[in-house]
C-alpha positions as CSV (number, residue, x, y, z in Angstrom):
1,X,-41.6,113.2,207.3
2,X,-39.7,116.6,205.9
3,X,-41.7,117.9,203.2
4,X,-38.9,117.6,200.6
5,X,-39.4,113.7,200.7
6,X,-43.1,113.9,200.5
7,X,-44.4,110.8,199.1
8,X,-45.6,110.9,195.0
9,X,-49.6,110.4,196.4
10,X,-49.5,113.0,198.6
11,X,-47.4,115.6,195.8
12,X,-50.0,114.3,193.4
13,X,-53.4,115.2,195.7
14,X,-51.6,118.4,196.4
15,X,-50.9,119.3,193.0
16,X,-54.6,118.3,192.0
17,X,-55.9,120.5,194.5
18,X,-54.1,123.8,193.3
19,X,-55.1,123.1,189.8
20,X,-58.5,122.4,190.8
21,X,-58.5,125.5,192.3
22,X,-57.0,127.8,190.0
23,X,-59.4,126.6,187.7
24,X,-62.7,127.2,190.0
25,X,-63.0,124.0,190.8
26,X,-63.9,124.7,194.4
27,X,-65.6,121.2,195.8
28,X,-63.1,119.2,193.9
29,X,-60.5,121.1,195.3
30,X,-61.4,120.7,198.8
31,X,-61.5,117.0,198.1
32,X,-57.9,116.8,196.6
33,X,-56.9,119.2,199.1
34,X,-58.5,116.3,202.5
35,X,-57.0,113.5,200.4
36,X,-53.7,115.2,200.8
37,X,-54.1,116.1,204.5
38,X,-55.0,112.5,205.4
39,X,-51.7,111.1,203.1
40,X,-50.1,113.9,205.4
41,X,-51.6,112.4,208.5
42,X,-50.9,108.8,208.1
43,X,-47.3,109.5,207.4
44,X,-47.4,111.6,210.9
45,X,-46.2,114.7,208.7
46,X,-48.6,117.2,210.6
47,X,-47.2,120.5,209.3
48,X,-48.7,119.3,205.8
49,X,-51.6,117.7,207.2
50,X,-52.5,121.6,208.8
51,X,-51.8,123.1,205.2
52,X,-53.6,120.9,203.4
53,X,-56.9,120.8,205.8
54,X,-56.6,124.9,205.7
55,X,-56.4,124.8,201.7
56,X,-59.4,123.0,202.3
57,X,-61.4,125.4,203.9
58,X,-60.2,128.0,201.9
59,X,-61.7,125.5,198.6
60,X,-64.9,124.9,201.2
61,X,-65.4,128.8,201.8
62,X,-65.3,129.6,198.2
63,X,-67.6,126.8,197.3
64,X,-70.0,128.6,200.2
65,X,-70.1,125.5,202.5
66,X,-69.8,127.8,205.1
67,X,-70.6,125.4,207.8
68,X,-67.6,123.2,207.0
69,X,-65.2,125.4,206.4
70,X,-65.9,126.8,209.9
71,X,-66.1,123.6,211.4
72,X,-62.8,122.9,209.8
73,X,-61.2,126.1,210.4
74,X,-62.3,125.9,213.9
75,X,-60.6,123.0,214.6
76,X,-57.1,124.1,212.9
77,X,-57.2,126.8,215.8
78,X,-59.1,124.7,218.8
79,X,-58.4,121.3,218.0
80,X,-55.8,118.3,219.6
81,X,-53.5,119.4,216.1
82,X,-54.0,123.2,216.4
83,X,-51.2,125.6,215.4
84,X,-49.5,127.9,217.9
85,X,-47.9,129.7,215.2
86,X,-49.5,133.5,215.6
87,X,-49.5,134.1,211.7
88,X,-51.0,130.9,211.0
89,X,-53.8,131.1,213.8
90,X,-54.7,135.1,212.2
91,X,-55.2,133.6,208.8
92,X,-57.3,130.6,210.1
93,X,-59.6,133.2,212.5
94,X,-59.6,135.6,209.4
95,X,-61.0,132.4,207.3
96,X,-63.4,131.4,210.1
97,X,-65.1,135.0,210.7
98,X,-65.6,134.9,206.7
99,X,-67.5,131.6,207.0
100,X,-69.2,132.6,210.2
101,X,-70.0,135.8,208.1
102,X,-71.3,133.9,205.1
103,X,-73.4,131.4,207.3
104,X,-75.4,134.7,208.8
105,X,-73.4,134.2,211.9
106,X,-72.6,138.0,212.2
107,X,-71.3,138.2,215.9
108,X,-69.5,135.3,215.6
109,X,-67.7,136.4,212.6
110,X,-66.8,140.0,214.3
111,X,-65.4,137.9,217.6
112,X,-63.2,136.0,215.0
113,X,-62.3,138.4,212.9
114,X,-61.5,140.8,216.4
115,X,-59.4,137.5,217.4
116,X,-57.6,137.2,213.9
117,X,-56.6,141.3,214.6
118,X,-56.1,141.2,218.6
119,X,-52.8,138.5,216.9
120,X,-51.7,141.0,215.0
121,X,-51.5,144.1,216.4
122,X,-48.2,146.1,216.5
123,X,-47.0,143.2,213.8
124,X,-45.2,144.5,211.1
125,X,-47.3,141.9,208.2
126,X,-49.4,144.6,207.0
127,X,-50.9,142.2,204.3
128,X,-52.4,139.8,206.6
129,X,-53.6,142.7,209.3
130,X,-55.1,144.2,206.5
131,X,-57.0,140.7,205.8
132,X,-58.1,141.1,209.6
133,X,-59.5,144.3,209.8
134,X,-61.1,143.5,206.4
135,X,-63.0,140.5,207.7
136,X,-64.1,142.5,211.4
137,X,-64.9,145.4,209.4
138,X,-67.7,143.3,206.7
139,X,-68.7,141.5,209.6
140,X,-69.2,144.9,211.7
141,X,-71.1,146.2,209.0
142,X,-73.6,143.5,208.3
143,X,-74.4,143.6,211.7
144,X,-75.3,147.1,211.6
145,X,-73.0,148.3,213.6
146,X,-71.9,150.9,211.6
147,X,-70.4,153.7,214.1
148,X,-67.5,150.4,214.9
149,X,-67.2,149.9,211.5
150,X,-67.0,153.4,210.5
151,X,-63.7,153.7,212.8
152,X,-62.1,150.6,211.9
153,X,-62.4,151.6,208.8
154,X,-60.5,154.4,209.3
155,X,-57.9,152.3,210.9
156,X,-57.8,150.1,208.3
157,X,-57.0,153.4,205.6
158,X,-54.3,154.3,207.6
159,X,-52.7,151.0,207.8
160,X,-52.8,150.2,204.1
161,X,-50.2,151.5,201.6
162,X,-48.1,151.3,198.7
163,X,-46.3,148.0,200.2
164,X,-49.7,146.0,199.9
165,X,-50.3,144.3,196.8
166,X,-52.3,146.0,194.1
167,X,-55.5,143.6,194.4
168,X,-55.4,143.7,198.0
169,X,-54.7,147.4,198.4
170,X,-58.5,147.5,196.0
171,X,-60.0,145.4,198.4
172,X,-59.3,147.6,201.4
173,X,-60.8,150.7,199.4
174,X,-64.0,148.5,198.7
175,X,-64.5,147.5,202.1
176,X,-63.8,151.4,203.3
177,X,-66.3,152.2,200.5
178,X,-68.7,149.5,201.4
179,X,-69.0,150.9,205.4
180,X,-69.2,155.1,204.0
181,X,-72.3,154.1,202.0
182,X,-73.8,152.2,204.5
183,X,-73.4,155.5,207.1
184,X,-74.8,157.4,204.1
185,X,-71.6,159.0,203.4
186,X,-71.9,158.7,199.8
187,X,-69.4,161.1,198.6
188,X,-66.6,159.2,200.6
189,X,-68.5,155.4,199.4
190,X,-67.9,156.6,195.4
191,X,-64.8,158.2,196.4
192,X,-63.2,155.0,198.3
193,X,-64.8,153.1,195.0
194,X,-63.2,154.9,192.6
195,X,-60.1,154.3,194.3
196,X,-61.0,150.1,194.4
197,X,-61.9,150.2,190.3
198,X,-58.5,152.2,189.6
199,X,-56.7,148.9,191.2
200,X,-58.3,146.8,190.0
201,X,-58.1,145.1,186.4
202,X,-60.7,142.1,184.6
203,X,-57.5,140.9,182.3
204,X,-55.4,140.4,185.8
205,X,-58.0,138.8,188.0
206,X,-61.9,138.9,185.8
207,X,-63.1,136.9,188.9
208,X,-62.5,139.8,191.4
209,X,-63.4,142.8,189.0
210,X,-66.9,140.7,188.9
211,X,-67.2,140.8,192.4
212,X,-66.5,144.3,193.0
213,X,-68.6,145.6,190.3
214,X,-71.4,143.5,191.4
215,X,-71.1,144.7,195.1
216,X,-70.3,148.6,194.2
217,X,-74.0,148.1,191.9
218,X,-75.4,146.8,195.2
219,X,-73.7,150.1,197.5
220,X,-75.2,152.6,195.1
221,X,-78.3,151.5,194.3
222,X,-78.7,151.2,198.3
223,X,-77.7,154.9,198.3
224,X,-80.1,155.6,195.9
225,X,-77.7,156.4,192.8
226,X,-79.2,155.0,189.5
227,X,-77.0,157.1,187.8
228,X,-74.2,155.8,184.1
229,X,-71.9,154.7,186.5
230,X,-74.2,152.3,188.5
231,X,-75.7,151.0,185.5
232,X,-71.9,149.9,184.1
233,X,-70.9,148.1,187.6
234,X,-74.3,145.9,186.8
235,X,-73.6,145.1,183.3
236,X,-69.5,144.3,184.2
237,X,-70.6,142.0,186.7
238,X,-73.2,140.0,184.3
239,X,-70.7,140.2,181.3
240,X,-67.7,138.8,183.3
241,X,-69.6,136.2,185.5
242,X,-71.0,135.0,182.2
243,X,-67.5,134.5,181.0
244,X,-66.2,133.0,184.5
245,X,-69.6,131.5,185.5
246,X,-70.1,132.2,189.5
247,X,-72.0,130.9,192.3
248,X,-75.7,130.4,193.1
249,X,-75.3,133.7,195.5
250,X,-73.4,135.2,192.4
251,X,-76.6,135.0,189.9
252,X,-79.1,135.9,193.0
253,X,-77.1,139.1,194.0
254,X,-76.9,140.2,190.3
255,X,-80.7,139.7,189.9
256,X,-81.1,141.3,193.4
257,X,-79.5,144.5,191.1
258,X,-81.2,144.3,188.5
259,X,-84.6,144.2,190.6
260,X,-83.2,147.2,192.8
261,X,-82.3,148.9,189.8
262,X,-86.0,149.0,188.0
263,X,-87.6,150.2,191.5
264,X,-85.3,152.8,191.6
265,X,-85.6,153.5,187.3
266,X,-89.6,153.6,188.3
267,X,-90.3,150.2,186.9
268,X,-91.7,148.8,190.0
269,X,-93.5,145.6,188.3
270,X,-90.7,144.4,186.5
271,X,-88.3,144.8,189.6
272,X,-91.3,142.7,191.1
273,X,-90.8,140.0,188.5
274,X,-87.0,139.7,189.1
275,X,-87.6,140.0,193.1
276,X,-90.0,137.1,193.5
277,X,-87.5,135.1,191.8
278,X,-85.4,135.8,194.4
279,X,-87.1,135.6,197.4
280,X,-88.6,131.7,196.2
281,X,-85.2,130.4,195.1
282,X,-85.0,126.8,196.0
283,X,-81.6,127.1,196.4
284,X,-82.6,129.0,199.7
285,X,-79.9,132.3,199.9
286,X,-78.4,133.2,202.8
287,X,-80.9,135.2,205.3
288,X,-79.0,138.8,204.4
289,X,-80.0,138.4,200.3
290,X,-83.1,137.3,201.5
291,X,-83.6,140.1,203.7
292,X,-82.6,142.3,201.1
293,X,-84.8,140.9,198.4
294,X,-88.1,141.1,201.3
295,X,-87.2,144.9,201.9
296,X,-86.9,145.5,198.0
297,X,-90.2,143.5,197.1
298,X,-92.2,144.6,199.9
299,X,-91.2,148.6,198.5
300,X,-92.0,147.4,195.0
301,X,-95.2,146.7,196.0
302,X,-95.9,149.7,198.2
303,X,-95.1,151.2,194.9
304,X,-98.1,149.7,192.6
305,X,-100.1,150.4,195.4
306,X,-100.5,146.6,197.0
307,X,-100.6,147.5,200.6
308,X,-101.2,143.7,201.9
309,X,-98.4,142.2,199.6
310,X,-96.2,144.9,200.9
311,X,-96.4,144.9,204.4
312,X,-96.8,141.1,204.2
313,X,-93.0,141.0,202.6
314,X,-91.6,143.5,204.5
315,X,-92.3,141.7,207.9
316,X,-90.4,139.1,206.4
317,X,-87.8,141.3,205.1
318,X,-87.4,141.8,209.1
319,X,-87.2,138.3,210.5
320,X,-84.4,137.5,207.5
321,X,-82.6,140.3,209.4
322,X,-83.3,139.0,212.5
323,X,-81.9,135.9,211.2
324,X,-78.5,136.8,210.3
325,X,-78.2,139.0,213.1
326,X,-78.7,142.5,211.5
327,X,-80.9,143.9,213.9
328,X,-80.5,147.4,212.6
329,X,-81.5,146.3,209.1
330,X,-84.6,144.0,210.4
331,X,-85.4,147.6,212.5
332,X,-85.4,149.3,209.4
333,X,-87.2,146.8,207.5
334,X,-90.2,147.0,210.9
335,X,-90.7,151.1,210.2
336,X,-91.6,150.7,206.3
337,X,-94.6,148.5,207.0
338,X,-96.4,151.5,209.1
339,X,-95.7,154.2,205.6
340,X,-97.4,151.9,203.6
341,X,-100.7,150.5,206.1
């Protein structure tokens, strides 16, 4: 069926899954988006069945079913429909190491991710290899290993430019950033920041601008800056989100600031009160916030001077790490109990 004589059902689910979508409407868009795959499918037009199931998991990974958008995505690259169109397979691999990445499933997102940038090398699509290295380089980091993502990052500034879109040319500065705090190079984190927030805008895209404030709190207070500047990026994030609304790892992360931000203002209790909060959310966060929220707590309570509390949360800090795969982190997490016995 040639897509120019699509049928009015299938132009119809299509349509209501972009709108959907541009309106935030992630689950309802991943439902619009399969209703249009299977119209696709019956009508043995294949090409729009694999764009539709892809738009999909693109709805799925933003709504943070991680497991189904990987399963999906997965299949778009292994399965008895799979593309052998390079471009195509590199954007699916890039969606599935996200998912992998969001589900805890570190190395499996770096093998993806390595998979979605092995496809592109030498390619002259700078915009999708940048999406590549992006997606190895988070998932290299959350792992904790930090040297590799230290020198893809470096790749990664050398392959980005003035031809990359505005937003995406931000995102590659975050993600350098992100890596340089995390190998305490804080001069080049803030640097490679500053760089993000001067692409970035909240009356182009208030959705990203949320995100990277929030994240750039979360870099800084990790390296110990409480400073103006830190304190902005947390109020940004909890004025915009409030305007946009976000998701249940959106409010947690931003309450996972706040927390981090009164242990470092030395307000250890109240950073307890926000923490705990955290750490018993029935909505049960992925292992890496949990892991972070454990660390933070257990610290909190070193500080008020409740040894058993802290050592008790700090173990558990460890096995959240252990968990997603950040071995580094849960190490990390394993030395603070002995300070504080």
């Amino acid at each position: 069926m040639p897509h120019n004589s699509v049928s009015p059902l299938y132009a119809t689910a299509e349509l209501q899954a972009h709108e959907h979508r541009t309106k935030h409407a992630f689950v309802d868009a991943a439902s619009s988006a399969q209703n249009a795959a299977e119209i696709a499918l019956k009508a043995g037009d294949s090409d729009s069945w694999w764009n539709m199931t892809f738009v999909q998991a693109e709805n799925l990974l933003d709504a943070e079913d991680f497991d189904e958008c990987a399963d999906l995505a997965a299949s778009l690259v292994n399965g008895p429909r799979a593309t052998t169109e390079r471009h195509a397979q590199a954007r699916t691999f890039i969606l599935l190491a996200k998912a992998r990445q969001g589900a805890g499933l570190l190395e499996q997102a770096a093998d993806a991710a390595r998979m979605a940038a092995g496809l592109l090398e030498g390619d002259p699509d700078v915009e999708t290899n940048v999406k590549a290295r992006q997606a190895l380089i988070a998932a290299l980091a959350d792992s904790g290993r930090l040297e590799e993502a230290w020198a893809e990052s470096l790749m990664l500034a050398d392959v980005i430019s003035a031809e990359v879109d505005d937003q995406l040319l931000g995102k590659g500065y975050w993600v350098i950033g992100n890596v340089a705090f995390l190998c305490n190079k804080v001069q080049e984190g803030l640097h490679y920041h500053e760089l993000a927030a001067a692409t970035f805008s909240p009356a182009r895209n208030l959705d990203i601008w949320a995100k990277f404030n929030k994240a750039s709190a979360a870099m800084r207070l990790a390296a110990d800056v409480a400073d103006a500047d830190t304190l902005r990026c947390i109020e940004r994030a909890e004025l915009a989100t409030d305007v946009i609304g976000g998701t249940a790892n959106d409010y947690l992360l931003m309450r996972l600031n706040r927390g981090h931000w009164n242990f470092l203002a030395g307000d250890p209790k109240a950073a307890i009160e926000l923490l705990e909060g955290v750490c018993a959310d029935a909505d049960k966060p992925l292992p890496q916030i949990l892991g972070e929220a454990c660390l933070l707590l257990g610290r909190s309570h070193a500080a008020m001077g409740n040894r058993s509390s802290a050592r008790e949360h700090l173990l558990k800090s460890a096995d959240h790490f252990e968990m997603a795969g950040a071995q580094q982190r849960a190490d990390q997490a394993r030395e603070f109990p002995t300070a504080v016995s």
